[in-house]
C-alpha positions in Angstrom: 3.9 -24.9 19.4 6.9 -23.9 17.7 5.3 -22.9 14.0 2.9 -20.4 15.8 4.0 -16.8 16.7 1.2 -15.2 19.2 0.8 -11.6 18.0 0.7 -9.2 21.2 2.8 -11.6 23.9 5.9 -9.1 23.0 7.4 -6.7 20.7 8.0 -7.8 17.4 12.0 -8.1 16.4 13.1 -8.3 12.6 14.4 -11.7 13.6 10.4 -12.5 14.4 9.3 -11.6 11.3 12.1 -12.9 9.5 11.3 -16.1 10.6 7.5 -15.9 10.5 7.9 -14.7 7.0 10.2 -17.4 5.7 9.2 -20.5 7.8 5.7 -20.6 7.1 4.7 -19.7 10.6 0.7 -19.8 11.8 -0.6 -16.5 13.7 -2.6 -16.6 16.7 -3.7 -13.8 18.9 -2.1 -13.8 22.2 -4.9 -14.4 25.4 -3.0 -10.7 26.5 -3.6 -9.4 23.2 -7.2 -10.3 22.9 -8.1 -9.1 26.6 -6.4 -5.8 25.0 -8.4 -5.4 22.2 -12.0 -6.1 24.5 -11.1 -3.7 26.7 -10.8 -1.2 24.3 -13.8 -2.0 22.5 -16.1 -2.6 25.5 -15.1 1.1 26.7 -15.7 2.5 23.0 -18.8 1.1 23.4 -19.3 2.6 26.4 -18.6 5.8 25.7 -21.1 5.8 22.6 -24.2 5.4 24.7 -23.2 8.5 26.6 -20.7 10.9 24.2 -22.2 14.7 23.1 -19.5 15.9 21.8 -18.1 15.2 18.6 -15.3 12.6 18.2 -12.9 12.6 15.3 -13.3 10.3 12.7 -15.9 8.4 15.1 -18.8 10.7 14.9 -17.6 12.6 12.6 -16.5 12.8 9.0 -12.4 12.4 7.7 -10.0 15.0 6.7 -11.0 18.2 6.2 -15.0 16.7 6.7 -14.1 16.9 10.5 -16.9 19.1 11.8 -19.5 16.9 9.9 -21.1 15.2 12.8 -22.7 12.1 11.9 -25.6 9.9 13.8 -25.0 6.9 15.7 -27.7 5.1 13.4 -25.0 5.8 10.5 -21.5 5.1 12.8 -21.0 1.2 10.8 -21.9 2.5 7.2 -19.4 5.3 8.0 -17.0 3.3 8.4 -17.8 1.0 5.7 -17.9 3.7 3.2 -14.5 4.8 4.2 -12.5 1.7 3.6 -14.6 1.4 0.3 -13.9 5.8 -0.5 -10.3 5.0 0.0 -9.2 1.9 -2.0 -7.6 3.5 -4.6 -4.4 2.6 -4.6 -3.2 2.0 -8.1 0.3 1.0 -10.1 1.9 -2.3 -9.9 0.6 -5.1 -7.5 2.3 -5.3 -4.2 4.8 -8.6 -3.7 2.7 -11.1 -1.9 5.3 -11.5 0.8 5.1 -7.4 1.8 1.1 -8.0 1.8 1.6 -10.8 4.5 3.9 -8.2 6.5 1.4 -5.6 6.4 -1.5 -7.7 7.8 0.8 -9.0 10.3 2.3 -5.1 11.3 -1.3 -3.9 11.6 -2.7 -7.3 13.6 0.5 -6.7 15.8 -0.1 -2.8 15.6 -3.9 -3.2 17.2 -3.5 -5.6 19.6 -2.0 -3.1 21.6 -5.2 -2.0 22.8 -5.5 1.4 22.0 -7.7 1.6 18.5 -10.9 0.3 19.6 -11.4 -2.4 17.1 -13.4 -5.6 17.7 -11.6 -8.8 18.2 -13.2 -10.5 15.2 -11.7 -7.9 12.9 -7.9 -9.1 13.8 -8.9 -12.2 14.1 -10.1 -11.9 10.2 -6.7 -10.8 9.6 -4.9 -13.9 10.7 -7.1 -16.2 9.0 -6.3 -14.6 5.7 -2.9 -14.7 6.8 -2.7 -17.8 8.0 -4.5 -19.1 4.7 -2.7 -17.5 2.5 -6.0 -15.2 1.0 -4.1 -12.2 0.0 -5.8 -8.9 -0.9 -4.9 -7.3 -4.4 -2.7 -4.4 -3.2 -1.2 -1.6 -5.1 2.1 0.6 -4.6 1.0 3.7 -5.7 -1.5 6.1 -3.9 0.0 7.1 -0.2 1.2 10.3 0.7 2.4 8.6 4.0 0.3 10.4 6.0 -3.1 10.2 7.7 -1.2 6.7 7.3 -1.3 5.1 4.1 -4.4 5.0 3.6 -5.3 4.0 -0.2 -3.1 1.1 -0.1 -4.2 -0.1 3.2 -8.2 0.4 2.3 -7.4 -2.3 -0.5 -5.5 -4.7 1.7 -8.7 -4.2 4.2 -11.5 -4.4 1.3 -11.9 -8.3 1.8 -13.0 -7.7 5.6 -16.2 -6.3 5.0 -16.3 -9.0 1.8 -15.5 -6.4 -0.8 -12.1 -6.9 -3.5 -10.1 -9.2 -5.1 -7.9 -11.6 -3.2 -4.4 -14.0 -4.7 -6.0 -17.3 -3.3 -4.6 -20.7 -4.7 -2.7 -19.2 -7.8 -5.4 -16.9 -9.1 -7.4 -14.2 -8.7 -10.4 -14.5 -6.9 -13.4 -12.5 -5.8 -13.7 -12.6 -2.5 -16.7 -13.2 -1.7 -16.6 -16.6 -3.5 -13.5 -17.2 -0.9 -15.6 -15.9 1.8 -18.5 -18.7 0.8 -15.7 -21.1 0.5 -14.7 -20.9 4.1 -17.8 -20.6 5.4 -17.1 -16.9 6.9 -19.6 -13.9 6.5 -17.7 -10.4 6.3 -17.0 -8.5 9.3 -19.3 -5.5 9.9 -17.2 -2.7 11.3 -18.5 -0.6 14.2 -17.6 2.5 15.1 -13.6 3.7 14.5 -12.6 0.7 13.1 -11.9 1.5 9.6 -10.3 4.0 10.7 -8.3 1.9 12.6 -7.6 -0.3 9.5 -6.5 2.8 7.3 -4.9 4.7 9.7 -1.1 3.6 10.0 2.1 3.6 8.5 1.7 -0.4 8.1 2.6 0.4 4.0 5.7 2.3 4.5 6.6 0.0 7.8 6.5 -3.5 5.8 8.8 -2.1 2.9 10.9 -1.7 5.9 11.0 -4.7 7.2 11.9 -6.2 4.2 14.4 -3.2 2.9 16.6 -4.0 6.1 16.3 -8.0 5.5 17.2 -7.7 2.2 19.8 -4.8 2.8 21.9 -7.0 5.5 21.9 -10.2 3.1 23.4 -7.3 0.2 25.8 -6.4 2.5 27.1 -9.0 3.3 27.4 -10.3 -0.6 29.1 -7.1 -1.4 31.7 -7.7 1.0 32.1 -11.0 -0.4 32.2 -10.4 -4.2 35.0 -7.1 -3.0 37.4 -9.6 -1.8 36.9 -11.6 -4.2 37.7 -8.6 -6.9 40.5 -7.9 -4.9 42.0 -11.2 -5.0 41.1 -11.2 -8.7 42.9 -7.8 -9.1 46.0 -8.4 -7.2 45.4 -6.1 -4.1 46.9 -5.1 -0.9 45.5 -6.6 2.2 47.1 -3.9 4.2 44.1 -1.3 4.0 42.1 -3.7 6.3 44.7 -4.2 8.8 42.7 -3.9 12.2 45.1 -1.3 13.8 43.5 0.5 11.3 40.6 0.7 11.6 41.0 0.9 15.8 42.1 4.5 15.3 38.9 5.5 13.4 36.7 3.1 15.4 33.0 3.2 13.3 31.7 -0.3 13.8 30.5 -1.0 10.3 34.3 0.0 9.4 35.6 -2.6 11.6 33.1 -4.9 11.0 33.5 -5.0 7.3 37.8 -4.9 7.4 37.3 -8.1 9.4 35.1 -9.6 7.2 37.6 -9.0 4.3 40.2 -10.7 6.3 38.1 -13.7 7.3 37.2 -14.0 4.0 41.0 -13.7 2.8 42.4 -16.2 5.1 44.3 -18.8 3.5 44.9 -16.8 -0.1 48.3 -17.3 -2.1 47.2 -14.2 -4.1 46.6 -11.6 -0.9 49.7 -12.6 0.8 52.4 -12.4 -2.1 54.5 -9.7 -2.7 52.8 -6.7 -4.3 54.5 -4.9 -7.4 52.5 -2.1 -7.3 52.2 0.8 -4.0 48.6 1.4 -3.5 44.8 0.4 -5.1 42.7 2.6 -6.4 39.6 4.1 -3.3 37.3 1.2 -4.5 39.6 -1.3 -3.3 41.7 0.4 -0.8 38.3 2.3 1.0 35.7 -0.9 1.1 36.2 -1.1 4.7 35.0 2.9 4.8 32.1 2.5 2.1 31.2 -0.7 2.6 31.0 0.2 7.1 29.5 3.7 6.5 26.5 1.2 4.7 26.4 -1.3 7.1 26.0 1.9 10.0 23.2 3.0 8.3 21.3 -0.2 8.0 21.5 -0.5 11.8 20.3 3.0 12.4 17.5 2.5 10.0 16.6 -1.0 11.7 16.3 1.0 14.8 13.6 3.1 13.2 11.8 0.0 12.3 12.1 -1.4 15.1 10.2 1.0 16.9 7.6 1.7 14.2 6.6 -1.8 14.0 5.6 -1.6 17.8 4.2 1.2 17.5 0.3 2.6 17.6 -0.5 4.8 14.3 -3.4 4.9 14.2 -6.2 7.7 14.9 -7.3 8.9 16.7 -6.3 6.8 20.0 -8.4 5.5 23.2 -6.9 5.0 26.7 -9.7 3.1 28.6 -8.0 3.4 31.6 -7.8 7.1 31.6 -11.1 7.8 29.8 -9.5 9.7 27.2 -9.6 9.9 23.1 -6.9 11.9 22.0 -6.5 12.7 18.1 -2.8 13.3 17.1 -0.6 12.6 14.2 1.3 9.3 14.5 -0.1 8.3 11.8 2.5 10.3 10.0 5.4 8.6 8.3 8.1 11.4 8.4 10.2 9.2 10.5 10.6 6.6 8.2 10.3 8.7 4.9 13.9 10.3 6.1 15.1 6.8 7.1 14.4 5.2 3.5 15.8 7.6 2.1 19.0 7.7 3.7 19.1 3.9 3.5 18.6 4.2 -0.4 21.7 6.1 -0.6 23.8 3.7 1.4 22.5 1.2 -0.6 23.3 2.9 -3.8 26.8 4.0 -2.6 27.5 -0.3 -2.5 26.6 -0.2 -5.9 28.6 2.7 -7.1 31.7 1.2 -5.8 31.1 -2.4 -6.9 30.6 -0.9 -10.4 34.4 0.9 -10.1 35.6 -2.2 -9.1 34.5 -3.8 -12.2 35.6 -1.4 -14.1 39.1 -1.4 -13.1 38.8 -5.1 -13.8 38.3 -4.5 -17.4 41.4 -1.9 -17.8 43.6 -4.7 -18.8 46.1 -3.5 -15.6 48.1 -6.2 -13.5 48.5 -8.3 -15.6 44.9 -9.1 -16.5 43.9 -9.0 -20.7 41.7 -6.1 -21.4 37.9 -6.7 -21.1 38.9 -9.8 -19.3 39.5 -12.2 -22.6 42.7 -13.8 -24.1 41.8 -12.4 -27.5 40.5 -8.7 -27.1 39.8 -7.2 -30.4 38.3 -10.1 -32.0 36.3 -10.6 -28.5 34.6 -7.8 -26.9 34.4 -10.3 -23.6 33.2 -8.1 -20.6 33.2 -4.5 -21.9 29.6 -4.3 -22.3 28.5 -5.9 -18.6 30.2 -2.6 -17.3 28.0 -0.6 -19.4 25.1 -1.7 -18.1 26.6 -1.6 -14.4 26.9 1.8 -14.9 23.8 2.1 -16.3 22.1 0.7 -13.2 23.9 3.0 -11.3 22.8 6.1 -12.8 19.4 4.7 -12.5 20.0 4.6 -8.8 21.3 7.9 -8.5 17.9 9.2 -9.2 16.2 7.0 -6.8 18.0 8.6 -4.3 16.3 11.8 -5.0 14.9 12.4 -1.2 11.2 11.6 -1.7 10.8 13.2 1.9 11.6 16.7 1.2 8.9 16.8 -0.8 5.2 17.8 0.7 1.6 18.1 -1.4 -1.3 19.6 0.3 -4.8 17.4 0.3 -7.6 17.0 2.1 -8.5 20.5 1.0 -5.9 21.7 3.2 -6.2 20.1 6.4 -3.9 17.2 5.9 -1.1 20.2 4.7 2.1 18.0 5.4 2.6 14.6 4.2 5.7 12.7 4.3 5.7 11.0 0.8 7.4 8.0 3.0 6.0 5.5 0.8 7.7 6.8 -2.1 11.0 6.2 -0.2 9.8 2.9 0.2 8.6 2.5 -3.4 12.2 3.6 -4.9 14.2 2.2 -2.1 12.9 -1.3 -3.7 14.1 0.1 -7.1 17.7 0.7 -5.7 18.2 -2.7 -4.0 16.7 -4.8 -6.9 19.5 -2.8 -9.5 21.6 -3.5 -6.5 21.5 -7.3 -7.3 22.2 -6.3 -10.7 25.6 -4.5 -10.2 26.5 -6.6 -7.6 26.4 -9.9 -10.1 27.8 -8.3 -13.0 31.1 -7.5 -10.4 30.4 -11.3 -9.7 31.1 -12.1 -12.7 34.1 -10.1 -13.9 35.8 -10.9 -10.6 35.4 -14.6 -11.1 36.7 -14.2 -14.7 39.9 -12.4 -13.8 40.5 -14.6 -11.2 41.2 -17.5 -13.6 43.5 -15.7 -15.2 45.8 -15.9 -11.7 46.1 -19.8 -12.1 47.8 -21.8 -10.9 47.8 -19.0 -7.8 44.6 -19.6 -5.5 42.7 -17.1 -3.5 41.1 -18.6 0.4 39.6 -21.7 0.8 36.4 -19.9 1.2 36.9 -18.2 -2.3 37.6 -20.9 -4.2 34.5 -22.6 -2.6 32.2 -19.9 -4.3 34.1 -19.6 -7.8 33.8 -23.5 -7.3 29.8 -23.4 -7.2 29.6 -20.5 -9.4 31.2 -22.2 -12.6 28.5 -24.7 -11.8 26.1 -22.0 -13.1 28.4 -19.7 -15.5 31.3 -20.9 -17.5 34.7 -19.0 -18.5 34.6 -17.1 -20.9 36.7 -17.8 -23.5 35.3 -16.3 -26.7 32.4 -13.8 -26.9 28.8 -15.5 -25.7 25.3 -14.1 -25.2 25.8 -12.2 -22.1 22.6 -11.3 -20.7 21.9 -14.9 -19.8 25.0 -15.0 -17.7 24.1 -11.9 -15.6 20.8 -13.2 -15.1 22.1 -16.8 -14.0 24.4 -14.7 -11.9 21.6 -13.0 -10.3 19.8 -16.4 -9.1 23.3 -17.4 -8.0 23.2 -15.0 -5.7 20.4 -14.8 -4.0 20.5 -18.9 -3.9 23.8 -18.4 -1.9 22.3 -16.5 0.5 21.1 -19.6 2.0 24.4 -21.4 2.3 26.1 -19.4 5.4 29.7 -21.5 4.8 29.7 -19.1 1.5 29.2 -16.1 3.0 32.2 -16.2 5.4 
């Protein structure tokens, strides 16, 4: 059926989850993935009945608790008590959308066939996916590695019928949702909370959504820069393909062409300039603006391979009769690739804000601060403030969370990756993104009238068109908070239309 994805027929794609995410899509377990999952298990089970020597994290306690054996009596209340020991994420409550990626990472993630969970226990997952029962998560309390394990214990709590869950608009317990349904909670067996809690499926989800989000940004900053281009009577000349041939990076070519699509047809680009050269934020958008879109696609690469990938610990291999404890649980791959992505992300936003603010200099022939009466009117002087602002905020977000490492587990876990730290701040940059991106929105929309009769492209003229739908000209001072924040939904509302996007 075509609104049901089966987890574990293939790898996942961003396209998949973009998709499964957005159109509502049901999740079923693939008859491959489920044959998987009971092999793995029936060999775990197996080997139980005849293992003497300890097995990490199976017979034996976590972390630096390692050489603790523990009986086979106690093997389901171990792993009980650890998803209980290590819900303690805390902070602000994850977006319910990333929740739904993470249970569908992790369901995808196990039905691989190499943690040794029981079939029920994904299945569990999809039903609260597919239900929309969403555990309370927090985004504070992984050191992304051993996986991200606090967060992921509270997204996991509701298995065994423990935590709170968003169900139908509220907050419920879940063990009234449990009753509701009819469902009793799962009881782990041996490994499997282990398997729930080991796993970068925290850090991964962020991800997922950082590069969704992160394409449609890109693509609305390239829009808005023609558009203050236009605006500020610019050279087209900078984006000339020859160009860009000679210093061939694809997001550089990519983005000139975009500015030229998006150009086509304007009176303002094509008459005669009176001036020699723009300042960098005009002339070097195809650099900046490629140099972002590069990194994206190197950092949906990672992704890409961490979603279909096995993080857990430590891993079974029925076929060759092995259990082999390892570290890919840890998130150092995707800590460095956050964090580079928060800086290309940023480094859209600290142009788009020098854009504005040559906008404002009263240059070319546009008033200062973008109003016919400046002095008595203020008009856009303060909207760059607070672009700048937002800018300086992102500047410390791209502090690189992953060169930093704290020691726990009394010492055994001596390396962490702090990846979901990237992830947490790499959030931070892309929704002040939005921010600056709007506020260039705006003051590129408000100098363009000031070109009239002149137009810019058909294309343009189609946005500013919509846009004064939602935000008028300015023609004496207003309450401008309002306006960003109108500006804001704009955007993000536009995203939909593909015609305005060039």
């Amino acid at each position: 059926m075509k609104n049901i994805y089966h987890i574990g027929l293939r790898d996942l794609t961003i396209d998949d989850l973009e998709w499964i995410i957005n159109g509502n899509i049901r999740l079923e377990l693939a008859p491959e993935a489920r044959e998987r999952i009971q092999k793995c298990r029936d060999y775990l089970d197996r080997k139980m009945e005849t293992q003497q020597k300890p097995i990490y994290g199976i017979t034996t306690g976590f972390g630096s608790l390692c050489e603790r054996p523990v009986s086979n009596e106690d093997l389901s209340t171990l792993q009980e008590n650890l998803v209980k020991s290590h819900a303690c994420s805390v902070g602000e409550e994850v977006a319910p959308l990333i929740v739904k990626l993470m249970f569908l990472l992790k369901a995808h993630a196990l039905s691989l066939g190499y943690s040794g969970v029981q079939v029920a226990t994904v299945q569990r997952m999809l039903d609260l996916f597919n239900n929309d029962i969403l555990p309370i998560v927090y985004d504070k309390g992984s050191l992304g590695a051993s996986g991200d394990l606090a967060p992921l214990a509270n997204l996991f709590l509701p298995l065994i019928g423990v935590g709170d869950v968003f169900y139908k608009g509220r907050k419920r317990d879940i063990g009234d949702v449990l009753d509701e349904f009819g469902w009793k909670p799962i009881k782990l067996k041996s490994k499997e909370g282990l398997a729930l809690l080991n796993g970068t499926q925290f850090m991964s989800a962020h991800g997922v959504y950082a590069i969704m989000k992160g394409q449609r940004l890109s693509k609305r900053a390239d829009l808005i820069a023609a558009l203050s281009l236009d605006a500020y009577d610019g050279h087209l000349e900078p984006f000339d393909e020859r160009l860009h041939q000679i210093r061939p990076h694809p997001g550089q070519l990519e983005t000139s062409r975009n500015i030229r699509r998006i150009l086509e047809g304007s009176e303002l680009i094509s008459r005669e300039k009176e001036h020699l050269q723009d300042p960098y934020s005009f002339r070097c958008v195809p650099q900046v603006h490629g140099a972002t879109k590069d990194a994206i696609d190197y950092v949906r690469q990672v992704v890409v391979t961490e979603i279909n990938s096995v993080t857990d610990n430590p891993t079974i291999f029925p076929d060759d009769d092995m259990i082999i404890s390892g570290g890919n649980f840890h998130g150092q791959p995707l800590a460095i690739a956050f964090d580079f992505l928060a800086i290309a992300l940023a480094e859209l936003g600290n142009i788009s804000e020098r854009r504005t603010a040559q906008l404002i200099l009263g240059k070319r022939g546009l008033p200062e601060f973008l109003v016919a009466n400046p002095g008595l009117n203020s008009g856009f002087m303060i909207p760059q403030y607070v672009a700048a602002s937002v800018v300086s905020q992102n500047k410390m977000y791209c502090y690189a969370a992953s060169s930093d490492s704290i020691v726990s587990s009394n010492g055994q876990e001596d390396h962490v990756s702090m990846g979901a730290t990237s992830a947490i701040k790499l959030m931070k940059v892309m929704d002040n993104l939005d921010t600056i991106l709007s506020i260039e929105l705006m003051n590129g929309v408000q100098a363009l009238e000031f070109r009239r009769p002149l137009r810019s492209s058909p294309l343009i003229e189609k946005v500013v068109r919509e846009y004064r739908k939602e935000v008028p000209f300015v023609d004496e001072d207003i309450v401008m908070y309002k306006e960003i924040r109108k500006t804001v939904v704009f955007l993000n509302r536009l995203q939909a239309d593909a015609s305005l996007l060039g």
